[in-house]
C-alpha positions as CSV (number, residue, x, y, z in Angstrom):
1,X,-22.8,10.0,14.7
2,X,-20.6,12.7,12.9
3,X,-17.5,13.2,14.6
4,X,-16.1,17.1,14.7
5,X,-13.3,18.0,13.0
6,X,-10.7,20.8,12.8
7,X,-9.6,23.0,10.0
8,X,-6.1,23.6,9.5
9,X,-4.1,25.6,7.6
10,X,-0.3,25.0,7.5
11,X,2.6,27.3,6.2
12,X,5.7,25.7,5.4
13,X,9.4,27.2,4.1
14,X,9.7,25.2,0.9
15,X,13.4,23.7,1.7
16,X,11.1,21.8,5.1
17,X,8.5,20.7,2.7
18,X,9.3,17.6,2.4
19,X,10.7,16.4,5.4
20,X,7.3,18.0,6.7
21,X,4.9,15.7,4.7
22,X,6.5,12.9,5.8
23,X,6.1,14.0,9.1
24,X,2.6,14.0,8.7
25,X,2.1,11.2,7.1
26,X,3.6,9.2,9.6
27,X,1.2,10.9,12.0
28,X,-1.3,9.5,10.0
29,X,-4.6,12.1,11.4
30,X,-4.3,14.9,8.7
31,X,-7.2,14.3,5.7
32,X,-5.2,16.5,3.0
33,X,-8.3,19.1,1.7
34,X,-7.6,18.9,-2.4
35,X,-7.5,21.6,-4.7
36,X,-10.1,21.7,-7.1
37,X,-7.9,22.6,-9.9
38,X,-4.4,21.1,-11.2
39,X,-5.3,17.6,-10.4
40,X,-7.5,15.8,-13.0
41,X,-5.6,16.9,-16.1
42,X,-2.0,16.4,-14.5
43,X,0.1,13.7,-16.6
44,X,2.2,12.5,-13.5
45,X,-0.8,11.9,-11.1
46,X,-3.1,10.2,-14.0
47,X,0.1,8.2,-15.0
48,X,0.4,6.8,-12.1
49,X,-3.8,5.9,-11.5
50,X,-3.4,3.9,-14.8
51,X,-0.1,1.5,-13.3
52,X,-2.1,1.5,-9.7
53,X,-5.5,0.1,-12.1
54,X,-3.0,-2.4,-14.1
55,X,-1.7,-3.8,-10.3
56,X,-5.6,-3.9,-8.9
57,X,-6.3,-5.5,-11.8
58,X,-3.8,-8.1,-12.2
59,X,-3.7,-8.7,-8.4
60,X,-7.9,-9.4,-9.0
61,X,-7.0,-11.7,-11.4
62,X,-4.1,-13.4,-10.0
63,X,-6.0,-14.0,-6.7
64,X,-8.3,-16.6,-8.2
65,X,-5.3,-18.4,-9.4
66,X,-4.3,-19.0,-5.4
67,X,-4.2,-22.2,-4.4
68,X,-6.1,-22.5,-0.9
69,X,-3.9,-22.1,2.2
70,X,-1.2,-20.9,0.1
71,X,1.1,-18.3,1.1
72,X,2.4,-15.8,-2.0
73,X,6.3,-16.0,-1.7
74,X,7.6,-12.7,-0.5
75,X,11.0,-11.6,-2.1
76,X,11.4,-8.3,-0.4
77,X,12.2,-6.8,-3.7
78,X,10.0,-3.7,-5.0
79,X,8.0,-4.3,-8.3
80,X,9.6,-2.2,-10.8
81,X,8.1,-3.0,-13.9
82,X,4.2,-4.1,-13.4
83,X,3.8,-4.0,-17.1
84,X,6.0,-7.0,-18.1
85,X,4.4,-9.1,-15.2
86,X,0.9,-8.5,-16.3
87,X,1.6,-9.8,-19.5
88,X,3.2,-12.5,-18.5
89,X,-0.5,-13.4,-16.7
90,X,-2.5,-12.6,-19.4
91,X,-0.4,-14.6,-21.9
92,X,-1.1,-17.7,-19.7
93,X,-4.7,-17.0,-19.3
94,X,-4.9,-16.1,-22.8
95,X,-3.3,-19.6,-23.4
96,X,-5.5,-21.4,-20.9
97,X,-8.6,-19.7,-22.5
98,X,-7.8,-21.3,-26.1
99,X,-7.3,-24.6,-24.5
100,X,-10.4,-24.1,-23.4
101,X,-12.3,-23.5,-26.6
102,X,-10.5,-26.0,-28.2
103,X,-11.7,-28.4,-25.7
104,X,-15.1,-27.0,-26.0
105,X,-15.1,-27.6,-30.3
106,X,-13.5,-31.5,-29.8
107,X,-16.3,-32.0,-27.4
108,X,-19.2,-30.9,-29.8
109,X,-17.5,-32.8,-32.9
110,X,-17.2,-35.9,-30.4
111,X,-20.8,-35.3,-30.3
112,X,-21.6,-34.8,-33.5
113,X,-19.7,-37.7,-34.8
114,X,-20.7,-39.9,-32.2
115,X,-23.7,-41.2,-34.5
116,X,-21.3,-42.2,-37.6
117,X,-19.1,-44.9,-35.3
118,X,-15.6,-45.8,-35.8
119,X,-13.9,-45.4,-39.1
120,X,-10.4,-45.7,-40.2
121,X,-9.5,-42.2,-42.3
122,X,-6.8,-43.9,-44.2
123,X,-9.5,-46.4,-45.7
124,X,-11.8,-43.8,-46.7
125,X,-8.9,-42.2,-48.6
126,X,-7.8,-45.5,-49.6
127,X,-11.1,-45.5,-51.6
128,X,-11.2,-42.5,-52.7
129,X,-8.1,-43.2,-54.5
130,X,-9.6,-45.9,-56.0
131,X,-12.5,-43.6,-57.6
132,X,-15.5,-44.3,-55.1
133,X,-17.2,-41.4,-53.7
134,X,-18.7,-41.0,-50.4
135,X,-21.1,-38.6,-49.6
136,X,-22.8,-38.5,-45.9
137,X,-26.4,-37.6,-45.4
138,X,-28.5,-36.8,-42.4
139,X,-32.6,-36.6,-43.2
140,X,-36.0,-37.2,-41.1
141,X,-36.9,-40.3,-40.8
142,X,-40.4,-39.8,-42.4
143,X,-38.5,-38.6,-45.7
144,X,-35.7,-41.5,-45.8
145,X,-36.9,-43.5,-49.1
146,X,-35.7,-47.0,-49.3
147,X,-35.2,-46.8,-53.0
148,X,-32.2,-44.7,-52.3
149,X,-30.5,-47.9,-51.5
150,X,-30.7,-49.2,-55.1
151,X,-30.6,-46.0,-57.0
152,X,-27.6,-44.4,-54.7
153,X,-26.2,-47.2,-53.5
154,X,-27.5,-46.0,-49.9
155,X,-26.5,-47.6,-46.6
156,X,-27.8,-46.5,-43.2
157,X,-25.5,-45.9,-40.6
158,X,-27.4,-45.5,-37.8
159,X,-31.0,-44.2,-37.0
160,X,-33.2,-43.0,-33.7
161,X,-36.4,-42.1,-33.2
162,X,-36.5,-38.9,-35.6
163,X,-32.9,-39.0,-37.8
164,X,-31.5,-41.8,-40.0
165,X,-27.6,-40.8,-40.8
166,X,-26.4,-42.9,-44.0
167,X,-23.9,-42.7,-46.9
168,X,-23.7,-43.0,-50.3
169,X,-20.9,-45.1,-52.4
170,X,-20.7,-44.6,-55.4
171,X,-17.8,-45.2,-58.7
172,X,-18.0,-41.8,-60.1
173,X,-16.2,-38.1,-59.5
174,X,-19.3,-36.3,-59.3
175,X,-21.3,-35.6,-56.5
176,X,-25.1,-35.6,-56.5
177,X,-27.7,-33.8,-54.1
178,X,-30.6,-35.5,-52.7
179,X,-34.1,-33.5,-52.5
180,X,-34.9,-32.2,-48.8
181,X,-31.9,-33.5,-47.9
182,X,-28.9,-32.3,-45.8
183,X,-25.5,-33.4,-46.8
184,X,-22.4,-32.9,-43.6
185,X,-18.9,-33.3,-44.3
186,X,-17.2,-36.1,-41.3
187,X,-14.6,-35.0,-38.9
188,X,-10.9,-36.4,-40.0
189,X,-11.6,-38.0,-36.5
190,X,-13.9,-40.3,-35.5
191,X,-15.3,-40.1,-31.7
192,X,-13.3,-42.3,-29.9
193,X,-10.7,-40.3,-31.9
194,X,-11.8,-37.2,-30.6
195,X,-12.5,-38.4,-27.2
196,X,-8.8,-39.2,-27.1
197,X,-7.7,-35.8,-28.4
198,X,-10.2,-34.5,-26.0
199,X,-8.8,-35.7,-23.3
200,X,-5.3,-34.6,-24.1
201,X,-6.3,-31.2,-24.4
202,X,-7.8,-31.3,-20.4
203,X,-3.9,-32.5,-19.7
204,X,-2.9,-29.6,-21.1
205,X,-5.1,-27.4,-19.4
206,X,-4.5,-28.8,-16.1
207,X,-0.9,-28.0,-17.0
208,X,-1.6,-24.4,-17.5
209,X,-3.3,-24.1,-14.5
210,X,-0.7,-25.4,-12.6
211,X,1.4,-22.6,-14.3
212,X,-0.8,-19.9,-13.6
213,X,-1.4,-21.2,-10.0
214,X,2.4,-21.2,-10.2
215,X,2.9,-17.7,-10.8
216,X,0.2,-16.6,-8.1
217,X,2.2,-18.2,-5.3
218,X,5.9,-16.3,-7.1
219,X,3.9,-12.9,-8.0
220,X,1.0,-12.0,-6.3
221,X,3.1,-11.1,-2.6
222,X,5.1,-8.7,-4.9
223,X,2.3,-7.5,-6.1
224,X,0.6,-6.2,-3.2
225,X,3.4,-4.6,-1.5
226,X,3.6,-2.9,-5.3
227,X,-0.2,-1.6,-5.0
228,X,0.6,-0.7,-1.2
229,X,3.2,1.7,-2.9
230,X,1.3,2.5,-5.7
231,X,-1.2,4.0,-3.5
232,X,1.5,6.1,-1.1
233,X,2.6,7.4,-4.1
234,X,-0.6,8.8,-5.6
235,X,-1.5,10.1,-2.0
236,X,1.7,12.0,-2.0
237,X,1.7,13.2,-5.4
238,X,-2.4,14.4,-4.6
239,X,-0.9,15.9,-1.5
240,X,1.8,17.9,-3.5
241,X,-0.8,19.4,-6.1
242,X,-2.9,20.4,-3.1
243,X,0.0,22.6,-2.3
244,X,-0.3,26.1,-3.0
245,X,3.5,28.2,-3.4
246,X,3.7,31.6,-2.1
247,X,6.3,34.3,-2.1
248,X,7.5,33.5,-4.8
249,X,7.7,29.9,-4.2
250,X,9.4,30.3,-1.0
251,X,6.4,28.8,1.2
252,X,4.0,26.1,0.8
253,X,0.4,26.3,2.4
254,X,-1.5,23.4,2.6
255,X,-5.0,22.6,4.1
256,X,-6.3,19.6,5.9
257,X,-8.7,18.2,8.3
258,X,-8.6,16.5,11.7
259,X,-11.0,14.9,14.2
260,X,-11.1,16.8,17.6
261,X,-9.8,13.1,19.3
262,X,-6.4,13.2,17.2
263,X,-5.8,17.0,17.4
264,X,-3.9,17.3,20.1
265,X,-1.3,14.4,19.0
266,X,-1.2,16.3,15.5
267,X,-0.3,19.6,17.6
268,X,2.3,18.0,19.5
269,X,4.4,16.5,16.4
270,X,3.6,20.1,14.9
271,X,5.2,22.0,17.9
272,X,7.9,19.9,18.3
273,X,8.6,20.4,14.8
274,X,8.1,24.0,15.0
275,X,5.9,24.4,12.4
276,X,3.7,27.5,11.7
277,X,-0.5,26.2,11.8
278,X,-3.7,27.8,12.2
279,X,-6.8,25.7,13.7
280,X,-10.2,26.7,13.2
281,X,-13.8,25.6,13.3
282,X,-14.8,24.5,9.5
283,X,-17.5,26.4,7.8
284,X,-20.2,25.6,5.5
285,X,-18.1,26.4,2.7
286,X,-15.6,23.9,3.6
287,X,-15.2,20.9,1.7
288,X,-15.2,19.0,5.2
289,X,-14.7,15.1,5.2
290,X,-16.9,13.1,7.5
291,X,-16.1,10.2,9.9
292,X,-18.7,8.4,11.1
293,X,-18.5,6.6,15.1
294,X,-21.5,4.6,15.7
295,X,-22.0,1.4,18.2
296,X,-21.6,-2.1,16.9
297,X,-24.9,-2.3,16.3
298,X,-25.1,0.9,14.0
299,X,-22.2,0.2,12.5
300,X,-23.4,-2.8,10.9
301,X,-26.0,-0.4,9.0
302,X,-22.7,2.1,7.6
303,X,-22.2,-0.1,4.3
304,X,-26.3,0.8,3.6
305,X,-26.1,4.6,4.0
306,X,-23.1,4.4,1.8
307,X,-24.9,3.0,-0.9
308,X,-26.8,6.4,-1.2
309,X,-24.0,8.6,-0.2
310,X,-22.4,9.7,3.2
311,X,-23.6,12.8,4.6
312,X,-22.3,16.6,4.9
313,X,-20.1,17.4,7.5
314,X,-22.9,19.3,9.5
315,X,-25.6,17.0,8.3
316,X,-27.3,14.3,10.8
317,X,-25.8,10.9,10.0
318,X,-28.8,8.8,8.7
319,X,-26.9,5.5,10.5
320,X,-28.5,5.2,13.7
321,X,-32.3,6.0,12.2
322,X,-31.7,3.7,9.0
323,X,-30.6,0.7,10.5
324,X,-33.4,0.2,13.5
325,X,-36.0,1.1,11.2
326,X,-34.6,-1.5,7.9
327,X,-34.1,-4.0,9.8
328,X,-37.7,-4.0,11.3
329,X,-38.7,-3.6,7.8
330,X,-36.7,-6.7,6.8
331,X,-38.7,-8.3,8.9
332,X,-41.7,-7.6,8.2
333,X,-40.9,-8.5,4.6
334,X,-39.9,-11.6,5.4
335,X,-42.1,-12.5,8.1
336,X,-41.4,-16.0,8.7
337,X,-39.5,-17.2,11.8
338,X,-37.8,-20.3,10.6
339,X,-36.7,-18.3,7.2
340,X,-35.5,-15.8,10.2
341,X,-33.4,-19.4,12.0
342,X,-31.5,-20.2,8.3
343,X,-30.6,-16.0,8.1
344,X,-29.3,-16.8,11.5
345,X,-27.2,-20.2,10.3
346,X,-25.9,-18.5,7.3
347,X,-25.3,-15.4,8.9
348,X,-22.8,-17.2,11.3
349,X,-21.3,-19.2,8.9
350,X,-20.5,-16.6,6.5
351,X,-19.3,-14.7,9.9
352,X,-16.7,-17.8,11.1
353,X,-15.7,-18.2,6.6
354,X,-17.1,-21.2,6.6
355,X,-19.1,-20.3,4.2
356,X,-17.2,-17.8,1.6
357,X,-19.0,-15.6,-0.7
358,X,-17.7,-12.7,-2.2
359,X,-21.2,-10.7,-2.7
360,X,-21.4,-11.6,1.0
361,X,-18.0,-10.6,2.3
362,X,-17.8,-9.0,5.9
363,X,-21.9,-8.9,5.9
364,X,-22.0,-12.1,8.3
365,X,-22.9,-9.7,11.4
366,X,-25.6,-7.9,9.7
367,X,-27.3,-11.2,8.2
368,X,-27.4,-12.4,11.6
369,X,-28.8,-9.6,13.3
370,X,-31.4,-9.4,9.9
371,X,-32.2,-13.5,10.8
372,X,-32.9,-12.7,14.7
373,X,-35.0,-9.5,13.7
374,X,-37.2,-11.5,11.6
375,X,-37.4,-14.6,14.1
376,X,-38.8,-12.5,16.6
377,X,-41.2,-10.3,14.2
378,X,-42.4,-13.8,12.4
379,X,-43.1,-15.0,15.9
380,X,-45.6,-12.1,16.4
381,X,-46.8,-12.5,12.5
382,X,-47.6,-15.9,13.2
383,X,-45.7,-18.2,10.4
384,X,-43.2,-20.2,10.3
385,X,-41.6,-22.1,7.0
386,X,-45.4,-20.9,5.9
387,X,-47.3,-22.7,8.6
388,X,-49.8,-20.5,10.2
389,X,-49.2,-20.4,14.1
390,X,-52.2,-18.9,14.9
391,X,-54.4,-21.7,13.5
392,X,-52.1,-24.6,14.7
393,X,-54.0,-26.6,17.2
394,X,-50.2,-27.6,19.0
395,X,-49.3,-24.3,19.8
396,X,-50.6,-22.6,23.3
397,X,-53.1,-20.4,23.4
398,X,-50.9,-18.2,25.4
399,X,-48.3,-17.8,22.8
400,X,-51.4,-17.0,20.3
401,X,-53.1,-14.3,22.3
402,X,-49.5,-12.5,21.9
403,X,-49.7,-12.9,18.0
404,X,-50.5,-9.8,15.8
405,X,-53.8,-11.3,14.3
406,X,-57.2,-9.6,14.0
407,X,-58.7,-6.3,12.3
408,X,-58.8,-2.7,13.1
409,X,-61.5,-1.1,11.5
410,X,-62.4,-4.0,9.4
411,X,-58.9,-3.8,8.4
412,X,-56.3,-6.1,8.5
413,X,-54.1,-5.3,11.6
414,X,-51.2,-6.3,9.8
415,X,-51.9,-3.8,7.2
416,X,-52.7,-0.9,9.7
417,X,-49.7,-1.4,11.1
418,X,-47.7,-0.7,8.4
419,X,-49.9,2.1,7.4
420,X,-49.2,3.6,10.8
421,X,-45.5,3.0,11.0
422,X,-45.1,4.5,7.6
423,X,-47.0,7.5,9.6
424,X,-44.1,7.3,12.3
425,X,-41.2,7.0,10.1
426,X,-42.5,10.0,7.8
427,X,-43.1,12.4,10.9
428,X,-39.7,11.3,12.2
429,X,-37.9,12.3,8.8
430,X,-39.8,15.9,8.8
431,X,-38.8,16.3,12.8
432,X,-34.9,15.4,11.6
433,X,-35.4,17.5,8.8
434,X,-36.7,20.5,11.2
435,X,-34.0,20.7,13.8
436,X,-31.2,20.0,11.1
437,X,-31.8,22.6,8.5
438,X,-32.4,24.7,11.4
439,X,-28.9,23.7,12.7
440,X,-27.3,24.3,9.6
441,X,-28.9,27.4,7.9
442,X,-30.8,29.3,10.7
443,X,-34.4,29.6,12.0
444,X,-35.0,32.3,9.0
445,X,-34.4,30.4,6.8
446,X,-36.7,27.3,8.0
447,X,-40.0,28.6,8.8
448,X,-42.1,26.8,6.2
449,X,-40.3,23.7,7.5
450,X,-41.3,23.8,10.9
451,X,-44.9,25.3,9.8
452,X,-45.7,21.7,7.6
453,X,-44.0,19.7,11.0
454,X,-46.7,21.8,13.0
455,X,-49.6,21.3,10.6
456,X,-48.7,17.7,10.1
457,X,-47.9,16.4,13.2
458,X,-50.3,18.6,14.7
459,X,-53.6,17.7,13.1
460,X,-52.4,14.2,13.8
461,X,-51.7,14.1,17.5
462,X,-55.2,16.1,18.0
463,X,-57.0,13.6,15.6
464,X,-55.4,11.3,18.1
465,X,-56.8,12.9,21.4
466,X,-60.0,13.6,19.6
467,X,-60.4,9.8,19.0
468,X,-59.7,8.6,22.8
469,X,-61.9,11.3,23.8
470,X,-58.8,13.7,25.7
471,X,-60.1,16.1,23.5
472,X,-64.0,17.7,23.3
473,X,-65.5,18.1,19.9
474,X,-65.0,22.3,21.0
475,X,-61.7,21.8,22.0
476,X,-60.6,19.9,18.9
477,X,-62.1,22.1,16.9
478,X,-60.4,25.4,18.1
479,X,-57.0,23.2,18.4
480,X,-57.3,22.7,14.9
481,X,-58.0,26.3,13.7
482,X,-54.9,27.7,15.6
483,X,-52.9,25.3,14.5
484,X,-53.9,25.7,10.8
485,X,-53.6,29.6,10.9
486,X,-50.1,29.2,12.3
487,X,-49.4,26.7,9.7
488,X,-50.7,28.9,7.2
489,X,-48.8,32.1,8.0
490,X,-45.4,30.0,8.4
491,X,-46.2,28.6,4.9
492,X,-47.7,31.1,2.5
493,X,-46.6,34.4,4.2
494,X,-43.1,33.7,5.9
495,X,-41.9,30.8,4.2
496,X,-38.9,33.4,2.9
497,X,-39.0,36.7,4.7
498,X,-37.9,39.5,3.3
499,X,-39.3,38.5,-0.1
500,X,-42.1,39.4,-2.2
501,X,-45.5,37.9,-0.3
502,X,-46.9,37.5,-3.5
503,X,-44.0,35.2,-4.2
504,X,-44.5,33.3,-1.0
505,X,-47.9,32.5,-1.5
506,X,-47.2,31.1,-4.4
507,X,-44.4,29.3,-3.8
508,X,-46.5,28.0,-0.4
509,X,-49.1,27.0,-3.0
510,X,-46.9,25.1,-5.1
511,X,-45.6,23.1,-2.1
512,X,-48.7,22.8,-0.7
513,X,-49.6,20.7,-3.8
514,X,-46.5,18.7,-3.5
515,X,-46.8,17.8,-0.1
516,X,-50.6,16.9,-0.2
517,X,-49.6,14.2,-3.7
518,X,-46.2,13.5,-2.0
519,X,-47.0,12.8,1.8
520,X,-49.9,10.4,0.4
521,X,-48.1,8.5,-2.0
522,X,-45.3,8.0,0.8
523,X,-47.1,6.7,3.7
524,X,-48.8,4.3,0.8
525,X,-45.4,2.9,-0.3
526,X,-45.4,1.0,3.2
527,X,-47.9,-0.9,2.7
528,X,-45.4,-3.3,1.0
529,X,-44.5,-4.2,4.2
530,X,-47.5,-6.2,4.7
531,X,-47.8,-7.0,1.6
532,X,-44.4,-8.7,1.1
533,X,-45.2,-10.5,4.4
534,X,-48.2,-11.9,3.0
535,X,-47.4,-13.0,-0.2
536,X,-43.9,-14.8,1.0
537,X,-46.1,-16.6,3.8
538,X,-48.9,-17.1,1.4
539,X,-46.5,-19.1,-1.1
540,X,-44.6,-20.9,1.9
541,X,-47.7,-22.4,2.5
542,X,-48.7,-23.3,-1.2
543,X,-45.7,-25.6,-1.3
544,X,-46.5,-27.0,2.3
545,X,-50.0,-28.2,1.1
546,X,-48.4,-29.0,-2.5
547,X,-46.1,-31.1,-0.2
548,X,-48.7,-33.0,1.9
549,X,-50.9,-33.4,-1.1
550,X,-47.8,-35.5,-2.6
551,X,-47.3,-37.7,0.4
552,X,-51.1,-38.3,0.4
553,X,-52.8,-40.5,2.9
554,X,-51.3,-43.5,2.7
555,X,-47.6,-42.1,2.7
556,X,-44.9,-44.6,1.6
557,X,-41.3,-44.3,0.4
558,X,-41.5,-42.7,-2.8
559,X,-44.1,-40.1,-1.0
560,X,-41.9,-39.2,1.6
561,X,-39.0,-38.2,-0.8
562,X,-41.1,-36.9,-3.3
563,X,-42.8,-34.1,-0.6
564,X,-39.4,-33.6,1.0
565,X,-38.1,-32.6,-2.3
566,X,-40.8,-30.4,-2.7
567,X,-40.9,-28.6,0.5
568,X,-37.0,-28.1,0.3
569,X,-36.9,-26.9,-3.1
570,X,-40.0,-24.8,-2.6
571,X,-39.0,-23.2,0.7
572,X,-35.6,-22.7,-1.0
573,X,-37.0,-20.7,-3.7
574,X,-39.5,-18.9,-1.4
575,X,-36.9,-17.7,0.5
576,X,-34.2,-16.8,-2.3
577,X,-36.9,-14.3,-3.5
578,X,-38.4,-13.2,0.0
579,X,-35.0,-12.1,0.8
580,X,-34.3,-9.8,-2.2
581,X,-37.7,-8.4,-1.5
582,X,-37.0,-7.9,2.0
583,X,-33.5,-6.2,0.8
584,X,-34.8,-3.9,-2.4
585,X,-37.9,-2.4,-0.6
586,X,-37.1,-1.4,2.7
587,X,-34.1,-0.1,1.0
588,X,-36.2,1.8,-1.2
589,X,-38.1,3.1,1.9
590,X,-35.0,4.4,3.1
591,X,-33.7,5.9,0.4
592,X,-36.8,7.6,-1.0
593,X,-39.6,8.2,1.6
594,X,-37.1,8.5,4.8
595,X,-34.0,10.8,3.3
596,X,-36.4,12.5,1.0
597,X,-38.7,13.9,3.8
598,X,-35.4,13.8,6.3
599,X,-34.0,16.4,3.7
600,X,-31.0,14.1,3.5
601,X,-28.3,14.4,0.6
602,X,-25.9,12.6,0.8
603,X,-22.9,14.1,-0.9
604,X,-20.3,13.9,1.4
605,X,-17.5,12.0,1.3
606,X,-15.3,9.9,4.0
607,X,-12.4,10.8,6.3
608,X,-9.2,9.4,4.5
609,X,-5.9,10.9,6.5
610,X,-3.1,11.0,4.5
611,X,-1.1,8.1,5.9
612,X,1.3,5.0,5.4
């Protein structure tokens, strides 16, 4: 639900300016309406985005350098220069990441040279002061010819199943090639050598970390309380650009929003301070923030309709329809009980931070409520961790004869009953659609939009009566013929009055033929409810019987952990991809086939009072 706000309009005597937006910004209520010019392209305001970007930044970083259950020191000081501190980080983690590398090259050479042994380097030079020149090879072992040994003077160093490595010793300054042949050039070091320098290097780094983890505990409290000002800064300085002078300077006028609840403590601090306002109702024109107040349970739902967009202020909030409907659709998708118990287990892990994921971050609630949805649907669907209920012997016949199995029609049930809440959820978008538009812009203005409702919903709720026999074949048929001439005048004669009816019946032809490819292809799109359903129980069970067929008849040891193994990795997986499935498409119902027939935008944007 929308809550209603009210407009108002403020004028102020420039010397009372500022004592007056402190006022209200300790009143915290006012959402400042900005101008639409004088704020992108001013140097102070865009100056100060770039130092409040540099603090999120090096706070982001900083906070993975936090040891856990450490507290960041708090000096009480305010951050002056942010610059010089950020540095200071990415000097260490700059450090740090060349450690790194370094570590990651000793590690590869310790590899590579891991196959020549130990050597002393000041022997090898040793000889090579002598005149005797070494030259290391590395060759297939099909190629290696023995005779190299007498006409190189050839030794093997060491060999396996595919590679001989060997070198060549010879009294001479010139170096020779061999055919087919790769010649390397040895590390200084050899790899207990670089083991040893190796391990140095991970002192080092552990060192630096200690440093960075260090300066996370010293900084990163400063740092916060620097983006906390950061941020009253750039809402004051947005404030003060939204201003508008008057007489010659002399006045200020300023705009804002309020919700109805908070109006009358936003009057009081205004009357006591004796300042001139004006309320009023916002209009269409206004650039009106929303803020939404739903119940805990649509509330869990918000984060989704913000991934499309918040609505209007006038528009119907899309909360309390989305989140019923995705998460039955969640369920369906997944459409297994006991993946529906381990939704529930993570959900409330997550919830308590026992469990701490970033990409999961306050979504405990919702996972939870997701986990119970599909319990209870995978109870109906019959399958759980892929086993099919229905056709287990152990469970009661009573539990069965409530399960959603069968055919309509010589149709899966399953698959009608997608089909036919696709129906539901479509006629409930173009009923939304109806009565908001209507709200918004006027009867007039929405004729063709209640004539489609009337022929849609219409010819299905006679079908309907026709079908159980309500209806006589007469009845039906005269039913249908008034409500397809009244459909017909709505859409190809009125659909805009006052223009040209030649116009209007084409226009009404036009969206005649988008409706009749559109509607179709919409209720089709659900099917992937039953589809997804199918295909994740379908694969639980393939790794169930892949499991049994490991542990065989005559199970033993080995069997048992072998289809354990199985079924745990197997379900795992199942589940890892039934849940982005069950995520993406309902989503994608939502988004497309619900807010396009709903007539939903989505281009609002939230509430945000200008406040400490």
């Amino acid at each position: 639900m929308i809550e209603k706000m009210k407009k108002y309009t403020f004028l102020v005597f420039h010397r009372d300016y500022g004592h007056f937006l402190e006022q209200l910004r300790e009143a915290g209520v006012l959402h400042v309406a900005q101008k639409a010019e004088g704020i992108a392209d001013n140097q102070q305001l865009q100056q100060q985005i770039v130092t409040d970007e540099l603090i999120r930044k090096t706070i982001a970083s900083a906070s993975a350098y936090l040891p856990q259950g450490a507290t960041p020191v708090d000096t009480g000081e305010v951050l002056t220069d942010v610059k010089t501190l950020s540095e200071q980080l990415l000097a260490l983690e700059q450090d740090k990441r060349k450690l790194e590398q370094d570590l990651l090259t000793l590690q590869r050479e310790e590899q590579r040279m891991q196959v020549w042994g130990t050597f002393s380097t000041d022997k090898l030079q040793a000889l090579a002061q002598e005149g005797y020149l070494l030259q290391y090879f590395v060759c297939p072992k099909a190629k290696y010819d023995s005779e190299w040994e007498t006409l190189y003077n050839a030794f093997v160093v060491s060999e396996d199943k595919t590679t001989v490595y060997f070198v060549t010793v010879n009294h001479t300054n010139e170096a020779f090639a061999l055919p087919d042949v790769e010649e390397i050039t040895l590390n200084a070091h050899d790899s207990k050598q670089l083991a040893a320098d190796a391990d140095a290097v991970r002192g080092l780094i552990a060192n630096k970390q200690a440093q960075l983890e260090a300066w996370a505990v010293a900084h990163l409290g400063e740092l916060r309380e620097a983006e906390k000002q950061s941020q009253l800064n750039i809402d004051w300085t947005r404030v003060n650009l939204s201003t508008s002078s008057l007489a010659d300077d002399k006045l200020c006028l300023l705009e804002g929003f309020c919700p109805v609840a908070q109006s009358e403590e936003l009057n009081a601090m205004l009357d006591s301070e004796h300042i001139y306002y004006n309320v009023e109702e916002p209009t269409e024109e206004d650039d009106t923030p929303v803020k939404l107040h739903n119940n805990w349970f649509t509330k869990m739902f918000e984060c989704l309709t913000g991934m499309y967009g918040w609505p209007v202020y006038g528009e119907f909030d899309p909360t309390p329809i989305l989140g019923p409907f995705f998460l039955l659709f969640f369920a369906m998708c997944m459409g297994d009980a006991g993946y529906g118990i381990l939704l529930v287990i993570f959900g409330i892990l997550t919830t308590k931070n026992i469990l701490k994921t970033d990409m999961f971050e306050g979504l405990g609630p919702l996972i939870t409520t997701l986990g119970i949805g599909t319990i209870i649907i995978g109870f109906f669907l019959g399958t759980f961790f892929g086993i099919d209920l229905y056709a287990a012997t152990w469970v009661p016949e009573s539990l069965k004869s409530v399960m959603i199995k069968g055919e309509v029609a010589g149709y899966d049930i399953q698959m009608v009953l997608a089909l036919g809440i696709g129906v539901f959820h479509i006629c409930l978008a173009m009923i939304i659609k109806a009565i908001c538009y209507t709200k918004r812009f006027g009867l007039k203005k929405n004729i063709s939009t209640w004539a489609w409702l009337l022929l849609i919903l219409g010819a299905l709720v006679t079908g309907v009566f026709a079908l159980t026999e309500v209806f006589s074949p007469d009845v039906t048929k005269w039913v249908l013929i008034v409500i397809g001439a009244v459909s017909a005048l709505g859409i190809y004669v009125f659909n805009t009055p006052g223009r040209n009816p030649l116009v209007n019946i084409g226009a009404g032809l036009w969206d005649t033929y988008n409706m009749a490819t559109g509607i179709l292809g919409d209720v089709l799109s659900y099917i992937r409810l039953y589809a997804l359903g199918l295909a994740g129980a379908m694969l639980g069970g393939a790794f169930n019987s892949l499991g049994m067929m490991v542990l065989s008849d005559t199970p033993n040891i080995g069997t048992w952990i072998g289809c354990i193994l199985i079924l745990l990795a197997g379900h795992l997986l199942n589940l890892c991809m039934s849940a982005l499935g069950a995520f993406v498409h309902p989503l994608r119902l939502s988004f497309v086939e619900y807010f396009k027939n709903s007539g939903y935008e989505g281009k609002g944007h939230l509430y945000k009072p200008f406040a400490k």
